[in-house]
N, CA, C and O atoms as CSV, one atom per row, in Angstrom:
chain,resi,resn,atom,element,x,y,z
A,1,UNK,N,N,0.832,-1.182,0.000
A,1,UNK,CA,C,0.000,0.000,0.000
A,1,UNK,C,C,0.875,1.242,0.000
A,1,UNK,O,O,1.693,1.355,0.913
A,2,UNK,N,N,0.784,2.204,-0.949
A,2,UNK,CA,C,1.578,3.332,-1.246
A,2,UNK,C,C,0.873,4.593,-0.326
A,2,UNK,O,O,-0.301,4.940,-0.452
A,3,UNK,N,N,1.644,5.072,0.426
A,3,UNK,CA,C,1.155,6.087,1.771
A,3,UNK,C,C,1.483,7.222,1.165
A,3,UNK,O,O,2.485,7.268,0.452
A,4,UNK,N,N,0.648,8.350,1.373
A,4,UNK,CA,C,1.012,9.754,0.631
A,4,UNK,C,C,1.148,10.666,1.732
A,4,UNK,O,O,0.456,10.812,2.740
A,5,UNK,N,N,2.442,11.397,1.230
A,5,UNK,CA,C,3.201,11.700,2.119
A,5,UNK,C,C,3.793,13.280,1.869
A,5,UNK,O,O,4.161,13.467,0.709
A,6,UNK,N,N,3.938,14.446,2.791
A,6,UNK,CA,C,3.920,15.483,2.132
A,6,UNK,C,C,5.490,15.977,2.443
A,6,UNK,O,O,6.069,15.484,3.412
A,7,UNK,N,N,6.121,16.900,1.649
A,7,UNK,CA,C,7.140,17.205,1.652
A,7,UNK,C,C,8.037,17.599,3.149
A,7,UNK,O,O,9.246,17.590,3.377
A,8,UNK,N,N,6.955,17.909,3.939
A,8,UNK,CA,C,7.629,18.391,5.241
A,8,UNK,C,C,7.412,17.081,6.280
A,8,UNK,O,O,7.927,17.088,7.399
A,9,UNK,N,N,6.644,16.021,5.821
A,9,UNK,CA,C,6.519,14.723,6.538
A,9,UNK,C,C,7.910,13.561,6.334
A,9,UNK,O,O,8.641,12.959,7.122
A,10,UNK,N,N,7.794,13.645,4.863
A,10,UNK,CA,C,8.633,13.003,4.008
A,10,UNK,C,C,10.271,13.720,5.254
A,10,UNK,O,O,10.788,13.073,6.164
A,11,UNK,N,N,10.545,14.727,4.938
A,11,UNK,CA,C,11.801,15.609,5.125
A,11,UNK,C,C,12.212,15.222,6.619
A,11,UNK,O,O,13.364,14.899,6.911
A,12,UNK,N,N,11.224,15.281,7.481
A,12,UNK,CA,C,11.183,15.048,9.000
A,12,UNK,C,C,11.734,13.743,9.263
A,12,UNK,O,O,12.569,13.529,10.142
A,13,UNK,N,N,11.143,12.674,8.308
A,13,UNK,CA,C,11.388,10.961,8.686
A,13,UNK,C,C,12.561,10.814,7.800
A,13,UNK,O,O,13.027,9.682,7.930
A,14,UNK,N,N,13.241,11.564,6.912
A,14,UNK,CA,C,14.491,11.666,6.549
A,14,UNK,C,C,15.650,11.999,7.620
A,14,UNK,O,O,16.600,11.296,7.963
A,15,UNK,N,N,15.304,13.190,8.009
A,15,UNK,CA,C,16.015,13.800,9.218
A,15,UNK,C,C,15.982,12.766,10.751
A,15,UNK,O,O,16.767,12.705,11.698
A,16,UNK,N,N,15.103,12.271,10.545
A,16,UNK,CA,C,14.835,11.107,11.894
A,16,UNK,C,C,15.420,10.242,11.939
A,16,UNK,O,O,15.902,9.950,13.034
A,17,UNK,N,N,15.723,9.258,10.600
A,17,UNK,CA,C,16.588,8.328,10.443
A,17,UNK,C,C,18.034,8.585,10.090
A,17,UNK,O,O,18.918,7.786,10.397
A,18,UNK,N,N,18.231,9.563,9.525
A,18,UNK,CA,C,19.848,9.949,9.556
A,18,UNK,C,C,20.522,10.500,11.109
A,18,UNK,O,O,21.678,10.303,11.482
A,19,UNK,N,N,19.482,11.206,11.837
A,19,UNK,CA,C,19.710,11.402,13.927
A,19,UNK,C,C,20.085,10.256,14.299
A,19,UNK,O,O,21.203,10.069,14.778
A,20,UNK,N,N,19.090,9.195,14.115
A,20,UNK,CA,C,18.828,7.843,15.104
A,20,UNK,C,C,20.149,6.683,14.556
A,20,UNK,O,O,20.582,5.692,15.144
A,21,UNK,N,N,20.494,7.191,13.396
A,21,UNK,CA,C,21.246,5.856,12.638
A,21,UNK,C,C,22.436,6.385,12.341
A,21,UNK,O,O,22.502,6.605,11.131
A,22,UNK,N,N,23.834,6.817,13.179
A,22,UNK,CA,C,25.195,7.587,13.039
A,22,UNK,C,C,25.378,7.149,11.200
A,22,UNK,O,O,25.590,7.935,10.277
A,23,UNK,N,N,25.228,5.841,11.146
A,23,UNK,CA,C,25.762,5.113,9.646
A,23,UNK,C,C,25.150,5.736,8.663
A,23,UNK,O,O,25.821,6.091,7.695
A,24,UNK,N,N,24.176,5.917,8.696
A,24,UNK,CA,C,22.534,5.887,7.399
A,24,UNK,C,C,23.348,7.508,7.123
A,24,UNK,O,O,23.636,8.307,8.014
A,25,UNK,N,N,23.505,7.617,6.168
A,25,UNK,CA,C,23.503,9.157,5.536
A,25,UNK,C,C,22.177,9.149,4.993
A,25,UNK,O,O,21.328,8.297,5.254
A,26,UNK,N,N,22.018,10.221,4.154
A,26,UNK,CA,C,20.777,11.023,3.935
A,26,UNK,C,C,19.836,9.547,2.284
A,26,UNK,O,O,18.714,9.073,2.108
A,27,UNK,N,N,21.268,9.441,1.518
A,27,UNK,CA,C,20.686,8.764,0.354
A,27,UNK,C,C,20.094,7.594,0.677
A,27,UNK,O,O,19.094,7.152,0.111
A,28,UNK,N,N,20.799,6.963,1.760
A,28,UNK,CA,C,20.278,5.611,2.603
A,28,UNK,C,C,19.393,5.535,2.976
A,28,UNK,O,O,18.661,4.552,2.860
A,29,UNK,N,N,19.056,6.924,3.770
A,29,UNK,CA,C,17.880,7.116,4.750
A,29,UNK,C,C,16.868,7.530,3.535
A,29,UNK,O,O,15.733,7.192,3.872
A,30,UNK,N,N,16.870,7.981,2.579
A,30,UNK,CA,C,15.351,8.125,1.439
A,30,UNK,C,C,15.274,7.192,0.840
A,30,UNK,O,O,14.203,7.071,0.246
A,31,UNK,N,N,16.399,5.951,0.640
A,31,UNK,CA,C,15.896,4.660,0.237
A,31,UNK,C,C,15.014,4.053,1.027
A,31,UNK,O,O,13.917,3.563,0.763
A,32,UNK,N,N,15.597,4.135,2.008
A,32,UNK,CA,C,14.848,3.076,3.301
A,32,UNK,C,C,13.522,3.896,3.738
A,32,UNK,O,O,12.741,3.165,4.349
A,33,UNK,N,N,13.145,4.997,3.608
A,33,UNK,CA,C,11.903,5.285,3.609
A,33,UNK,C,C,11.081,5.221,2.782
A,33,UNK,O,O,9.900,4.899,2.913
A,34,UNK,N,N,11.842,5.630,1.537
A,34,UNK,CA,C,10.851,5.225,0.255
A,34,UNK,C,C,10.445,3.225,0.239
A,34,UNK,O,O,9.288,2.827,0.100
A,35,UNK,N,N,11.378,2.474,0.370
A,35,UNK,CA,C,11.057,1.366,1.035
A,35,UNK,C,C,9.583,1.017,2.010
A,35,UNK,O,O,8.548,0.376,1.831
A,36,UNK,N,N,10.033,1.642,2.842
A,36,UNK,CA,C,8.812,1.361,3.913
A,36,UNK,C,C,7.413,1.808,3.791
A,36,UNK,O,O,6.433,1.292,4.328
A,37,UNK,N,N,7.452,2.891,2.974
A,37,UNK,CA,C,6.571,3.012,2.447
A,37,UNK,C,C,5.971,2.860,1.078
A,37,UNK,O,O,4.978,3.495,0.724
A,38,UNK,N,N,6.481,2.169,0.470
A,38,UNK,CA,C,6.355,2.093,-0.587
A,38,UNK,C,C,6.067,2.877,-1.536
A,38,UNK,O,O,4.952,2.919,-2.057
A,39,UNK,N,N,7.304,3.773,-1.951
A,39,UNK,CA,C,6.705,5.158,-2.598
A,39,UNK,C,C,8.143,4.547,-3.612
A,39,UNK,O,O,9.067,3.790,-3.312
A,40,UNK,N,N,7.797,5.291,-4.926
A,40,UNK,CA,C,8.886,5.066,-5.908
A,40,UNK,C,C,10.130,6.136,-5.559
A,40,UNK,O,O,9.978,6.863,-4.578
A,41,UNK,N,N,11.097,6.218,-6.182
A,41,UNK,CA,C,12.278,6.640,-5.356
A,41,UNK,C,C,11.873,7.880,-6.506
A,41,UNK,O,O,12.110,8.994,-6.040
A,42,UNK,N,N,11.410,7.901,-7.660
A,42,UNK,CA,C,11.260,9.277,-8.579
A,42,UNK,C,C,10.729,10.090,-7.129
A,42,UNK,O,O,11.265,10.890,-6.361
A,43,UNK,N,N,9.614,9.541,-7.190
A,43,UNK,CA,C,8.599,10.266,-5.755
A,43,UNK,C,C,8.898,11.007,-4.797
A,43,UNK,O,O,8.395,12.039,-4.352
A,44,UNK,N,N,10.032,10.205,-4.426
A,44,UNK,CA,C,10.776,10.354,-2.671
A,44,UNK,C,C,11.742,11.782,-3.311
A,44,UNK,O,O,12.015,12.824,-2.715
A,45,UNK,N,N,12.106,11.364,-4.717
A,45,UNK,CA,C,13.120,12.388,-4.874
A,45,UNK,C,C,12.180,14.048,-4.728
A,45,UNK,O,O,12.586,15.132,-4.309
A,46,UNK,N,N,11.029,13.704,-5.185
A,46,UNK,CA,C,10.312,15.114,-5.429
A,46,UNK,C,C,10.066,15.712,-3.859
A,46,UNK,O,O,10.009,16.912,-3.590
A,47,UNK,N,N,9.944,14.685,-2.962
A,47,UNK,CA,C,9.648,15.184,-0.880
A,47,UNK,C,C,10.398,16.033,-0.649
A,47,UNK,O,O,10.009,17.158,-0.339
A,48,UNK,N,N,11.803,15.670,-0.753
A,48,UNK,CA,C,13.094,16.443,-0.661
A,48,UNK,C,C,12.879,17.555,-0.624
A,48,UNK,O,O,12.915,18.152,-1.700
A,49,UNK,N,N,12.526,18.409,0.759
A,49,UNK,CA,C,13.235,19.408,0.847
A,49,UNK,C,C,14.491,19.999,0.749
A,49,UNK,O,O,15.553,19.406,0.936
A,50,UNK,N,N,14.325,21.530,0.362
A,50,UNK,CA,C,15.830,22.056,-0.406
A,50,UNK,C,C,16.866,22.046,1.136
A,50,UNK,O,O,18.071,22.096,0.888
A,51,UNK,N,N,16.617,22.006,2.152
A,51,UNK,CA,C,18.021,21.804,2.962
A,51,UNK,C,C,18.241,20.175,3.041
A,51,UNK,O,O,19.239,19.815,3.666
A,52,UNK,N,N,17.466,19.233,2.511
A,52,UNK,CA,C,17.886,18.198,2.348
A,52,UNK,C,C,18.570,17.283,1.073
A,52,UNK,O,O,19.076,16.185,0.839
A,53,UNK,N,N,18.125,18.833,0.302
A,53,UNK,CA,C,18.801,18.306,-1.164
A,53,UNK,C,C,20.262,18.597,-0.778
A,53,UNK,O,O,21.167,17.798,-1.016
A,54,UNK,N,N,20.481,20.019,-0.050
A,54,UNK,CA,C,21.770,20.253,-0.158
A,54,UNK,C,C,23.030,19.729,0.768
A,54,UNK,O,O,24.246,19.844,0.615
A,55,UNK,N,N,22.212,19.092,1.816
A,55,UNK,CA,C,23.197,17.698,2.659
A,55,UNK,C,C,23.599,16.914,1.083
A,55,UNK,O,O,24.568,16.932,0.324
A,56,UNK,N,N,22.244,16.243,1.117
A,56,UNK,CA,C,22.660,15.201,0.013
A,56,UNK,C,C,23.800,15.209,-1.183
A,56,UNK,O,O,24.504,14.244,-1.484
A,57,UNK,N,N,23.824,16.520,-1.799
A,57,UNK,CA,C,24.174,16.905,-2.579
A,57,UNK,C,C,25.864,17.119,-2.062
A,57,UNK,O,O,26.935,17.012,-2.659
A,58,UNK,N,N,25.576,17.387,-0.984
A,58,UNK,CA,C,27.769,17.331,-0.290
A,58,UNK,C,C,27.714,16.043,0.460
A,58,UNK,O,O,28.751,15.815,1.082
A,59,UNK,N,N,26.934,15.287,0.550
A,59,UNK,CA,C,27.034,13.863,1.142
A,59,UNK,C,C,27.824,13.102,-0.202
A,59,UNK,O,O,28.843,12.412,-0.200
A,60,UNK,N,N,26.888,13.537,-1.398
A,60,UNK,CA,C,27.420,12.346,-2.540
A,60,UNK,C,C,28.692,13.141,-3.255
A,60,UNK,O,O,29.274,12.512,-4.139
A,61,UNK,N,N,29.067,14.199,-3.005
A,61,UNK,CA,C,29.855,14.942,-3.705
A,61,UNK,C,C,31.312,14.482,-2.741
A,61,UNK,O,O,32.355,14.282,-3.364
A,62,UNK,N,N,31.302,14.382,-1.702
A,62,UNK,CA,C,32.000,13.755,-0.754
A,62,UNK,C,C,32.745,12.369,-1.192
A,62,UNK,O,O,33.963,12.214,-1.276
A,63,UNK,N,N,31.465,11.145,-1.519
A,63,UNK,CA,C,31.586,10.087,-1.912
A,63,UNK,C,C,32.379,10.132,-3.196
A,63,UNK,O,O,33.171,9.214,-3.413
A,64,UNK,N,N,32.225,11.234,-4.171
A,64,UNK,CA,C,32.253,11.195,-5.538
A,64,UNK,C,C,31.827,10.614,-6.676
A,64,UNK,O,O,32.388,10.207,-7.694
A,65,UNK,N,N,30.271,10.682,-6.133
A,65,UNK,CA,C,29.150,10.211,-6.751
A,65,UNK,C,C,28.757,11.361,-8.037
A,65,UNK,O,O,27.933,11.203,-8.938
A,66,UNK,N,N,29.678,12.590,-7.768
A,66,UNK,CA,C,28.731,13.440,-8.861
A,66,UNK,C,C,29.651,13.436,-10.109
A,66,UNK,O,O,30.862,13.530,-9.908
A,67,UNK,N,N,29.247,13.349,-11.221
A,67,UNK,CA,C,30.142,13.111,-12.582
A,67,UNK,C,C,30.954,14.873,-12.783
A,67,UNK,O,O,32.155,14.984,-13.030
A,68,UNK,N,N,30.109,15.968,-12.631
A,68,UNK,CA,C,30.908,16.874,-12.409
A,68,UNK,C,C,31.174,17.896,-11.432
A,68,UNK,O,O,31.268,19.118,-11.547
A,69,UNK,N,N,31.303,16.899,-10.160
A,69,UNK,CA,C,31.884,17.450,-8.753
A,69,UNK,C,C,33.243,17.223,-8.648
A,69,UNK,O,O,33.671,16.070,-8.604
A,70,UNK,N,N,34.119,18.378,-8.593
A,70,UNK,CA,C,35.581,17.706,-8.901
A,70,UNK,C,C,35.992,17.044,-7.311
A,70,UNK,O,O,35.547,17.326,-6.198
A,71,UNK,N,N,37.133,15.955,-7.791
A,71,UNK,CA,C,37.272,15.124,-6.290
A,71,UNK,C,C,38.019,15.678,-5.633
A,71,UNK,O,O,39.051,16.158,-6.100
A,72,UNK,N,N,37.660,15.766,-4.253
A,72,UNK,CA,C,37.939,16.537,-3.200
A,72,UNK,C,C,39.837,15.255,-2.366
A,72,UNK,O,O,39.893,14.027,-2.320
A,73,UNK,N,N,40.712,16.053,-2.005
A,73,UNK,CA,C,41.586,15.120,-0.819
A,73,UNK,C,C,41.559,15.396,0.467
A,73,UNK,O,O,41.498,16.445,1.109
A,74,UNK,N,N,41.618,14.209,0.753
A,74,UNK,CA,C,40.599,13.985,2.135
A,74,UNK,C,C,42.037,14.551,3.071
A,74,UNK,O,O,43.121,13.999,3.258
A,75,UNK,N,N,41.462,15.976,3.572
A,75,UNK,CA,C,42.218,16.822,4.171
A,75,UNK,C,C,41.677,16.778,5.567
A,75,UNK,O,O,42.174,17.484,6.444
């Protein structure tokens, strides 16, 4: 059953599971919610509030997940 879910609900249970879980970064934590609730990950991407885009966005830029984020040395 697909639960509808609003951008500041969505954002909160993002922020809840990245607090509660030191490991879970932010991309983990919108899998695993989009998971539990069964929402498609297009979906989950649209919840995303903009201070959670912009963790995400230096979470994966970090990783060097972004094709044109230049790679950072781990200083």
């Amino acid at each position: 059953m697909v639960s509808l879910m609003s951008t500041a609900a969505f954002s909160a249970e993002v922020e809840s599971v990245v607090q509660s879980n030191g490991n879970a970064g932010y991309m983990d934590a919108i899998l695993h919610i989009c998971d539990k609730h069964g929402i498609e990950i297009e979906t989950g991407a649209k919840l995303v509030n903009t201070v959670i885009k912009k963790r995400l966005e230096a979470e994966v830029a970090e990783l060097n997940y972004l094709k044109d984020a230049s790679p950072r040395l781990p200083v």
